[in-house]
SESEDO-665092 format. One record per residue: x, y, z of N, C-alpha, C in turn; residue in one letter. Coordinates in pm, whole numbers. Layout:
% SESEDO-665092
{{X, Y, Z}, {X, Y, Z}, {X, Y, Z}, A};
...
//
This chain:
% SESEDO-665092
{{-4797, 2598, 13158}, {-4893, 2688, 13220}, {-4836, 2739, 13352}, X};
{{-4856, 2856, 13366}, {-4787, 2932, 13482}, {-4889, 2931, 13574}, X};
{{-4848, 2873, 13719}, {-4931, 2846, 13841}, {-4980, 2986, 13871}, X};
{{-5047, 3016, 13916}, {-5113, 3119, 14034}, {-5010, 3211, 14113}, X};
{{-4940, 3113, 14204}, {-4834, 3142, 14315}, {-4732, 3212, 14254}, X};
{{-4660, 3171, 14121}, {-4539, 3254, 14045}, {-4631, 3375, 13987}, X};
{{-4741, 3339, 13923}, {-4764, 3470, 13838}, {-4781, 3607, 13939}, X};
{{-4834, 3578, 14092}, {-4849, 3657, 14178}, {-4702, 3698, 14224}, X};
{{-4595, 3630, 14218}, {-4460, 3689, 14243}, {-4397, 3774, 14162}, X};
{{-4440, 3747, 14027}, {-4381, 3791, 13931}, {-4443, 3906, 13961}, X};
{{-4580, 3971, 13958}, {-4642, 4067, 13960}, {-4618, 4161, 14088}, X};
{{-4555, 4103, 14222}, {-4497, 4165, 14302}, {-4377, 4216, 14278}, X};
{{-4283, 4161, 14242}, {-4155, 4214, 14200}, {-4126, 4340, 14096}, X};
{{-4257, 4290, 13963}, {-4259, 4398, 13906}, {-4291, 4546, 13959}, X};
{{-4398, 4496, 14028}, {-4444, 4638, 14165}, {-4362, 4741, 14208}, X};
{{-4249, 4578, 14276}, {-4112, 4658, 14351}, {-4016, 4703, 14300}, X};
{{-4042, 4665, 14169}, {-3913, 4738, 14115}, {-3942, 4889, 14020}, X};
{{-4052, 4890, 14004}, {-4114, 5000, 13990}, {-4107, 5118, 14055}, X};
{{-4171, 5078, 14213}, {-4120, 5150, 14313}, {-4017, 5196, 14374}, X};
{{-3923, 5115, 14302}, {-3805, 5174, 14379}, {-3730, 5208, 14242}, X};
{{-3776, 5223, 14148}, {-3738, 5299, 14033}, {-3760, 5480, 14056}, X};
{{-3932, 5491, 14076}, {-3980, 5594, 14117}, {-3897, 5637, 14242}, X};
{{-3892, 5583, 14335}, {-3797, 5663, 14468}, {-3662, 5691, 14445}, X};
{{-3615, 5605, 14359}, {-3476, 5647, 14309}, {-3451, 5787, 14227}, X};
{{-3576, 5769, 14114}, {-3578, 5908, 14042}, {-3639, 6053, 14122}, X};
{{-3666, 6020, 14257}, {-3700, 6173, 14330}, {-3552, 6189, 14438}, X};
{{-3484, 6088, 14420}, {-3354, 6107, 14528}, {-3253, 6261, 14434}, X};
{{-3308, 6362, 14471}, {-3272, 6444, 14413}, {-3255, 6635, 14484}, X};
{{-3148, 6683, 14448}, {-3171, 6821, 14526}, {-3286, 6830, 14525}, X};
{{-3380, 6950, 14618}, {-3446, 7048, 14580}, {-3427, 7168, 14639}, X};
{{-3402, 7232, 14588}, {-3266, 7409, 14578}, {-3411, 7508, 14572}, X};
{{-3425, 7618, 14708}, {-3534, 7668, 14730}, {-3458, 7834, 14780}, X};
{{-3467, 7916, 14782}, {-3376, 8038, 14755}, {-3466, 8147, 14843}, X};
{{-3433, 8217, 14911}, {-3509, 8334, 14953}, {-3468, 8475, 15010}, X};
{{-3475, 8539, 14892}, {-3380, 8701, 14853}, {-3475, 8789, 14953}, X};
{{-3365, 8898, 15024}, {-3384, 9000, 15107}, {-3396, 9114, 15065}, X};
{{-3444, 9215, 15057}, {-3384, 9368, 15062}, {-3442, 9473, 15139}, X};
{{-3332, 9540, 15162}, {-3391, 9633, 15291}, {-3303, 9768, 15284}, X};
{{-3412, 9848, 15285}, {-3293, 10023, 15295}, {-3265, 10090, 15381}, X};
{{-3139, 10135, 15362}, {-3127, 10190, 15505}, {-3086, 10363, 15459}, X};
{{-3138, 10445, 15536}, {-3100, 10578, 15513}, {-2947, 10627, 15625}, X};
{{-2856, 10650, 15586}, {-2765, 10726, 15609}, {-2767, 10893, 15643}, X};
{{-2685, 10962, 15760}, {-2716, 11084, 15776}, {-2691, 11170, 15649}, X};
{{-2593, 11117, 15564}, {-2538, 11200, 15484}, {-2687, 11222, 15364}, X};
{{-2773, 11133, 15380}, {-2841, 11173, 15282}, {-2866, 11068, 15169}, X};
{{-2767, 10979, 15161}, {-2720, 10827, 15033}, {-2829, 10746, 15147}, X};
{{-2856, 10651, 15048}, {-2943, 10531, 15067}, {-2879, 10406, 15030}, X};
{{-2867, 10297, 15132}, {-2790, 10177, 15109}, {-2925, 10048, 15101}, X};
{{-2872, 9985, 15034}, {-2951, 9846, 14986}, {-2885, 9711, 15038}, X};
{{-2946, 9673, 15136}, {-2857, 9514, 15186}, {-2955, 9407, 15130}, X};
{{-2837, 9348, 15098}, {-2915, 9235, 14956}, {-2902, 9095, 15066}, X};
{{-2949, 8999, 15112}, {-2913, 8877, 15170}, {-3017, 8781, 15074}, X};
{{-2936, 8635, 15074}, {-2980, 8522, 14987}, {-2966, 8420, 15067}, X};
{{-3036, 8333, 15094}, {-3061, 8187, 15180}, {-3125, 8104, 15092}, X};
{{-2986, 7983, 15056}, {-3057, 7925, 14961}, {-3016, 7801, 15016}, X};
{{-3094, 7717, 15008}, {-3169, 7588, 15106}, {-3180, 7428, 15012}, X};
{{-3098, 7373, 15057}, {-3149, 7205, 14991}, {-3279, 7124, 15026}, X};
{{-3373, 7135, 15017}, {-3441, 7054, 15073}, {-3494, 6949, 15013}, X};
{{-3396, 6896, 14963}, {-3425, 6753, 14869}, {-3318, 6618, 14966}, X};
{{-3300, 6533, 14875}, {-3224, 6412, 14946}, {-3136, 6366, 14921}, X};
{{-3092, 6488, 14809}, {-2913, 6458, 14758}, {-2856, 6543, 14761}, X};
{{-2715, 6545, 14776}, {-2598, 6713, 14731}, {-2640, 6741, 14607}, X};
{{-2620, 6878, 14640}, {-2585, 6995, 14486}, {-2484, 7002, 14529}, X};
{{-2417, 6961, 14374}, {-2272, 7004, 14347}, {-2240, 7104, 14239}, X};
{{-2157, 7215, 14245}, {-2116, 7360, 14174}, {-2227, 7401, 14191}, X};
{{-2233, 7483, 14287}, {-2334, 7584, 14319}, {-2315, 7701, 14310}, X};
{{-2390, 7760, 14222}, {-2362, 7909, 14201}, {-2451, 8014, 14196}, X};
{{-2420, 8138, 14211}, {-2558, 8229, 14269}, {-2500, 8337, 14180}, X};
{{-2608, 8407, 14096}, {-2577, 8549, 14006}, {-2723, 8600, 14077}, X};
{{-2687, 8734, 14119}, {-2789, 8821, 14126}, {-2720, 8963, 14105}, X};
{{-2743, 8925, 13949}, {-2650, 9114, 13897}, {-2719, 9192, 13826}, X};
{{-2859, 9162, 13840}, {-2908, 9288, 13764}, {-3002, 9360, 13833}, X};
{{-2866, 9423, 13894}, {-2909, 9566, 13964}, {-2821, 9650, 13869}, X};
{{-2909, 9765, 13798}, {-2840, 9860, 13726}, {-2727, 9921, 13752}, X};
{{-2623, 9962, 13664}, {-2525, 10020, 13741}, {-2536, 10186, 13736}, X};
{{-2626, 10210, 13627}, {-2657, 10377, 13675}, {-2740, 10381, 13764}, X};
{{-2816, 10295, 13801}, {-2913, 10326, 13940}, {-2816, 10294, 14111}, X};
{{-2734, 10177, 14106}, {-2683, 10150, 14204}, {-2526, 10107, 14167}, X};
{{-2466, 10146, 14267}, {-2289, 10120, 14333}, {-2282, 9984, 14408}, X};
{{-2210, 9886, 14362}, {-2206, 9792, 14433}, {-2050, 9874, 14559}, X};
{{-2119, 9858, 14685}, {-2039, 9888, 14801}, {-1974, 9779, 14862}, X};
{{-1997, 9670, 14865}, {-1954, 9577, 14967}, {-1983, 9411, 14928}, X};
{{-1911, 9311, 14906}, {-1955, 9175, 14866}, {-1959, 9209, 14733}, X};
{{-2006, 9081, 14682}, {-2043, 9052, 14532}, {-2176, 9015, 14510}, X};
{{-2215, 9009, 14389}, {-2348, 9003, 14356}, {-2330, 8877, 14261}, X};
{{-2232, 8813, 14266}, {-2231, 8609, 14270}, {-2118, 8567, 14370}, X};
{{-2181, 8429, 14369}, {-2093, 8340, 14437}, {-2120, 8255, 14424}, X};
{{-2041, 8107, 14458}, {-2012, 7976, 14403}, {-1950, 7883, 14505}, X};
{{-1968, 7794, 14528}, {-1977, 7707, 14666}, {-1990, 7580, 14571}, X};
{{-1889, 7444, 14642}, {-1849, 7382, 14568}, {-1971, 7248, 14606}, X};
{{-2077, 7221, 14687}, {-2135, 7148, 14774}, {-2231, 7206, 14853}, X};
{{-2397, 7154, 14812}, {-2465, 7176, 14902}, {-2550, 7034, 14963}, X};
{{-2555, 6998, 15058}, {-2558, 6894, 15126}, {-2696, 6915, 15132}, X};
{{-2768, 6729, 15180}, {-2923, 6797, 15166}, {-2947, 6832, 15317}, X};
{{-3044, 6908, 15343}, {-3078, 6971, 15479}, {-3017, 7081, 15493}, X};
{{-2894, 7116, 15384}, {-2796, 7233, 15427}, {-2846, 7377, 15376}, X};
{{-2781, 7446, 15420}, {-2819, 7628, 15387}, {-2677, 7714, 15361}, X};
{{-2689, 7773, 15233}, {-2605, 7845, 15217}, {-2607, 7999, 15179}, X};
{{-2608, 8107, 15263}, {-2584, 8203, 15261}, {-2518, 8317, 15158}, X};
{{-2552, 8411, 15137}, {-2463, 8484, 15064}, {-2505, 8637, 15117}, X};
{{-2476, 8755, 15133}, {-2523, 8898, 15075}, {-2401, 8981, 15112}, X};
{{-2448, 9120, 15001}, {-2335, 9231, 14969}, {-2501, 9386, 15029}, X};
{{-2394, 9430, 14967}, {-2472, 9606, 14957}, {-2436, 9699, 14863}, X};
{{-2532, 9760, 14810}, {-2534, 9835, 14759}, {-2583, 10039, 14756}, X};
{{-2558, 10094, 14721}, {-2538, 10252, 14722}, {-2673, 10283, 14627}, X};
{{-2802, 10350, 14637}, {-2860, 10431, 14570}, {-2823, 10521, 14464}, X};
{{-2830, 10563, 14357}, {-2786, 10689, 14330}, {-2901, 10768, 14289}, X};
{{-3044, 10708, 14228}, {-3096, 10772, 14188}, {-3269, 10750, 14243}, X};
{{-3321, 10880, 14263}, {-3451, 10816, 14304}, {-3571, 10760, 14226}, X};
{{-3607, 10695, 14301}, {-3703, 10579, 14245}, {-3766, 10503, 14233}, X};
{{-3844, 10396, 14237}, {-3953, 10264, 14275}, {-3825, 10217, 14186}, X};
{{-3798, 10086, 14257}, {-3680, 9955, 14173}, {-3798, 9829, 14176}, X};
{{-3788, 9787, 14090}, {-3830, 9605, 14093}, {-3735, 9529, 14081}, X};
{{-3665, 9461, 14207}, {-3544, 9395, 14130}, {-3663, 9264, 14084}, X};
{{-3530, 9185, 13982}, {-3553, 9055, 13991}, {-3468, 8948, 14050}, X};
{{-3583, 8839, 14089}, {-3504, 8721, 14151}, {-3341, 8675, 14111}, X};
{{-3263, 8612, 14256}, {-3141, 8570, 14151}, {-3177, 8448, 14091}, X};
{{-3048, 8405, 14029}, {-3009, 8284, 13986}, {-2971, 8194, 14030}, X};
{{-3002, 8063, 14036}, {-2891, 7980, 14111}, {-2893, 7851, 14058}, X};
{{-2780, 7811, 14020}, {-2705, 7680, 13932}, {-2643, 7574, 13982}, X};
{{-2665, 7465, 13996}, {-2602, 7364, 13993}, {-2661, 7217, 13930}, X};
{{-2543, 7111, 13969}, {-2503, 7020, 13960}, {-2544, 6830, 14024}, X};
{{-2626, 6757, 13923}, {-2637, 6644, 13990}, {-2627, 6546, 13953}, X};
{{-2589, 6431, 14047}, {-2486, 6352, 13959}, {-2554, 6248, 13828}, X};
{{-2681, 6271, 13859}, {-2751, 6146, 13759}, {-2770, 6189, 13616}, X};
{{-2777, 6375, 13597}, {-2783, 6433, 13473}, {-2650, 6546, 13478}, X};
{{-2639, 6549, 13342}, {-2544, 6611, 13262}, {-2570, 6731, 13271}, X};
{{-2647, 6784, 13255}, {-2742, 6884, 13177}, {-2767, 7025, 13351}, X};
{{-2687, 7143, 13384}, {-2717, 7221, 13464}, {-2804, 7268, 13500}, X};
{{-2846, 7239, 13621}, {-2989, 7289, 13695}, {-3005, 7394, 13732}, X};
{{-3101, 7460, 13720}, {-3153, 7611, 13769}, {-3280, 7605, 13861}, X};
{{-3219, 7714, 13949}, {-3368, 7752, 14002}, {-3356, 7854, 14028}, X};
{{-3470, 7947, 14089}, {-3473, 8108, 14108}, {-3525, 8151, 14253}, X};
{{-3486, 8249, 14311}, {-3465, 8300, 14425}, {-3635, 8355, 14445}, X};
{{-3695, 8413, 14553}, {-3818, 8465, 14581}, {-3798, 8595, 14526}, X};
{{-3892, 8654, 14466}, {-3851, 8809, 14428}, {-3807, 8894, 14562}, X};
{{-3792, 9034, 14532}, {-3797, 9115, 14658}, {-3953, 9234, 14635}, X};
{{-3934, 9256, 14752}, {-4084, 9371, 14772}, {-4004, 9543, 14670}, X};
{{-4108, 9595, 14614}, {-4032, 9701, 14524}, {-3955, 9768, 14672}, X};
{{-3836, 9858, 14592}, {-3767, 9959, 14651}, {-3833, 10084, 14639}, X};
{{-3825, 10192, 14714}, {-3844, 10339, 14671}, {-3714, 10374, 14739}, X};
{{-3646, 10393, 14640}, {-3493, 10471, 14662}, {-3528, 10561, 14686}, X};
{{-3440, 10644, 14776}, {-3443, 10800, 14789}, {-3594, 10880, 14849}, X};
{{-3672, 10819, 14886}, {-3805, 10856, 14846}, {-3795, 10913, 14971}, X};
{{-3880, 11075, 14982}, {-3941, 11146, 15070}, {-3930, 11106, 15185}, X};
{{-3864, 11098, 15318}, {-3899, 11013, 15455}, {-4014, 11127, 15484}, X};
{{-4103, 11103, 15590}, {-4152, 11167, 15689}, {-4069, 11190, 15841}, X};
{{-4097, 11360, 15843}, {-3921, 11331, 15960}, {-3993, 11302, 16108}, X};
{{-3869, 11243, 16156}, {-3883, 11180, 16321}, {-3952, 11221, 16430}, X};
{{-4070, 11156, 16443}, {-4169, 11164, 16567}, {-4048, 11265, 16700}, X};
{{-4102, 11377, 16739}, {-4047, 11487, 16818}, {-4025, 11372, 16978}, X};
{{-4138, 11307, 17005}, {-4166, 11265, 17109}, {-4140, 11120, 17080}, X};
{{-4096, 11061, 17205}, {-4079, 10903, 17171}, {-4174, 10862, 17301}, X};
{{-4218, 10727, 17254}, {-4352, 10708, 17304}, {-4303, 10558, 17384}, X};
{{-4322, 10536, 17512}, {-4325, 10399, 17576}, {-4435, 10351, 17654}, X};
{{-4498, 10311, 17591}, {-4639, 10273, 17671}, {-4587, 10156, 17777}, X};
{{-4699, 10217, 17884}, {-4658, 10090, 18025}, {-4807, 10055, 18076}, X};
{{-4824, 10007, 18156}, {-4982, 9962, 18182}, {-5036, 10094, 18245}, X};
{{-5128, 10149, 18190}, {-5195, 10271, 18252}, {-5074, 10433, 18291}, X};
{{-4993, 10439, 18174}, {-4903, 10509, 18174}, {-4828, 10504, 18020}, X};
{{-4782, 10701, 18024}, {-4700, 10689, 17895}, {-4613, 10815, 17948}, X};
{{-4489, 10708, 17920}, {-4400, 10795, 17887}, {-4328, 10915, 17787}, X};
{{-4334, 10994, 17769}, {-4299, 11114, 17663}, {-4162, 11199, 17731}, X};
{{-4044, 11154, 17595}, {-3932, 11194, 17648}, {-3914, 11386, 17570}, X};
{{-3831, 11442, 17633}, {-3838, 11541, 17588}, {-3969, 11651, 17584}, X};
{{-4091, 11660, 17721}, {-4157, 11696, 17675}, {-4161, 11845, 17809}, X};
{{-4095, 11769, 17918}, {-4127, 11878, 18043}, {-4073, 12032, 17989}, X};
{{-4006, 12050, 17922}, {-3944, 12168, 17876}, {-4066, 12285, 17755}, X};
{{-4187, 12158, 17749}, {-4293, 12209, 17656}, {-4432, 12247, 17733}, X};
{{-4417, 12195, 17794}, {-4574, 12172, 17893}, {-4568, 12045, 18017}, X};
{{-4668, 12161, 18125}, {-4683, 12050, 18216}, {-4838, 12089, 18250}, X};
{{-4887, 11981, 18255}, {-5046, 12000, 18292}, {-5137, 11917, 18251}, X};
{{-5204, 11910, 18167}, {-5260, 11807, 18083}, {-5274, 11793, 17894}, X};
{{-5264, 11741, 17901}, {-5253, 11767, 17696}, {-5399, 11653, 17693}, X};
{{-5419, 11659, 17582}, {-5536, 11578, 17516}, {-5482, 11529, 17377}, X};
{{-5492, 11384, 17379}, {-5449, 11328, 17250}, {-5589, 11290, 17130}, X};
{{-5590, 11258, 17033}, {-5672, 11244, 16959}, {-5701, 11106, 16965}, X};
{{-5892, 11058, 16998}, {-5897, 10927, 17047}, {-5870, 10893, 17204}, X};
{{-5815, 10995, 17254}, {-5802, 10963, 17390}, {-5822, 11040, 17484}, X};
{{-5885, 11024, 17661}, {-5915, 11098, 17735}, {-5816, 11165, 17726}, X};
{{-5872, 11294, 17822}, {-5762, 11372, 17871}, {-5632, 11328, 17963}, X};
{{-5504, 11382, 17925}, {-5384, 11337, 18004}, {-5336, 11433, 18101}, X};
{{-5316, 11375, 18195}, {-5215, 11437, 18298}, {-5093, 11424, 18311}, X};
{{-5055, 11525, 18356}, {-4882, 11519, 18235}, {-4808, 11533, 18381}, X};
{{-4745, 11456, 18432}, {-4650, 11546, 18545}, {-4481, 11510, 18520}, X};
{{-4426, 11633, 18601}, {-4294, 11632, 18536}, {-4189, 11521, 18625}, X};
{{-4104, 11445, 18581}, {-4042, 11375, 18700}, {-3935, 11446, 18713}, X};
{{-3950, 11437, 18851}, {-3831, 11524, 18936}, {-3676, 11458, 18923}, X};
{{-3703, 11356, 18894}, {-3518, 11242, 18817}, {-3474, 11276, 18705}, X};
{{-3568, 11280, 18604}, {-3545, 11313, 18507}, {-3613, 11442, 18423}, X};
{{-3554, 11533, 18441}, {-3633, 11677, 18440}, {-3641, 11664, 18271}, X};
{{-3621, 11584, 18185}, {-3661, 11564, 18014}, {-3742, 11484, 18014}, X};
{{-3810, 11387, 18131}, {-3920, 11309, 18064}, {-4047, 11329, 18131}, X};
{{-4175, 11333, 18122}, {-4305, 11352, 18185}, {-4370, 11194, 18174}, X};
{{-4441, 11139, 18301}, {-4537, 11060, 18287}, {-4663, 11094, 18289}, X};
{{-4725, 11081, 18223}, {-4901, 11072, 18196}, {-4959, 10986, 18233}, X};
{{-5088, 10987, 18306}, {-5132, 10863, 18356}, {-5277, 10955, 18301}, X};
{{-5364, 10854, 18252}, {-5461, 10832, 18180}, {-5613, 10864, 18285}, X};
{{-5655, 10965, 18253}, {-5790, 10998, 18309}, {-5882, 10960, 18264}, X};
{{-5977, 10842, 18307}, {-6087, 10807, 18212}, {-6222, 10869, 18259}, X};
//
């Protein structure tokens, strides 16, 4: 007959080894990815796409063969210009961050949806290649219509606005929409900019 005192040891040990079965099986990457895109308009008229990827360990072991595909961006819609659209890094450490981005050329106009990349690796307890996927990006509108550049550039200061380029248009008072009337005077330093100070 088994005393009290052992059967309660036995039943602790089993506990602990349980537990540290379970903590053993979460000692593991966790590979968290977060894709950029952003357009930039050029004078010539072309539209460029900068792609950036930050992809992040935040688990409690290395990823090992790490690899990143983000290639389906069309090639009749876009020119790859600069970088690649994979890469492969031999080690990602946990706490670590690894970087990647290229650019790309517009050609055609449009709303784009890309999709998320890819990203692959390696751990040492399974055989079997791990995946995970990047954050999507916000749609593109390639090419799309700008609205052209505010005439006046605007610097608000406490009870004052600056308006560059305006003494050559008017001096006196203007009235904005939503707002009292302005008094516009010209500065004698800079014969292109007027300060307004606010009549309430």
């Amino acid at each position: 007959m088994t005393n009290p005192i052992s059967k309660s040891l036995i039943l602790i040990l089993l506990a602990l080894f349980l537990v540290s079965s379970s903590l053993a099986s979460t000692d593991v990457p966790f590979i968290v990815a977060n894709k950029k895109a952003t357009l930039n308009r050029l004078k010539s008229g072309s539209e460029r796409v900068s792609v950036s990827i930050d992809i992040y360990n935040q688990g409690t072991s290395t990823a090992y063969d790490v690899s990143l595909v983000d290639d389906r961006w069309p090639q009749d819609i876009f020119d790859v210009i600069s970088g690649n659209t994979s890469q492969s890094w031999e080690r990602l450490d946990a706490g670590g961050i690894l970087s990647h981005s290229f650019e790309l050329e517009g050609k055609v106009k449009g709303m784009f949806y890309g999709s998320p990349a890819v990203i692959t690796f390696r751990i040492p307890t399974k055989s079997a290649l791990q995946e995970a996927y990047s954050t999507p990006i916000l749609p593109l509108d390639v090419l799309a219509e700008r609205p052209p550049e505010k005439k006046f550039e605007w610097v608000k200061a406490i009870g004052k606005i600056w308006i560059s380029n305006f003494c050559h248009f008017h001096c006196g008072s203007v009235c904005l929409p939503g707002c009292y009337a302005l008094q516009v005077q010209c500065s004698k330093s800079k014969q292109k900019e007027a300060l307004i100070n606010t009549a309430e």
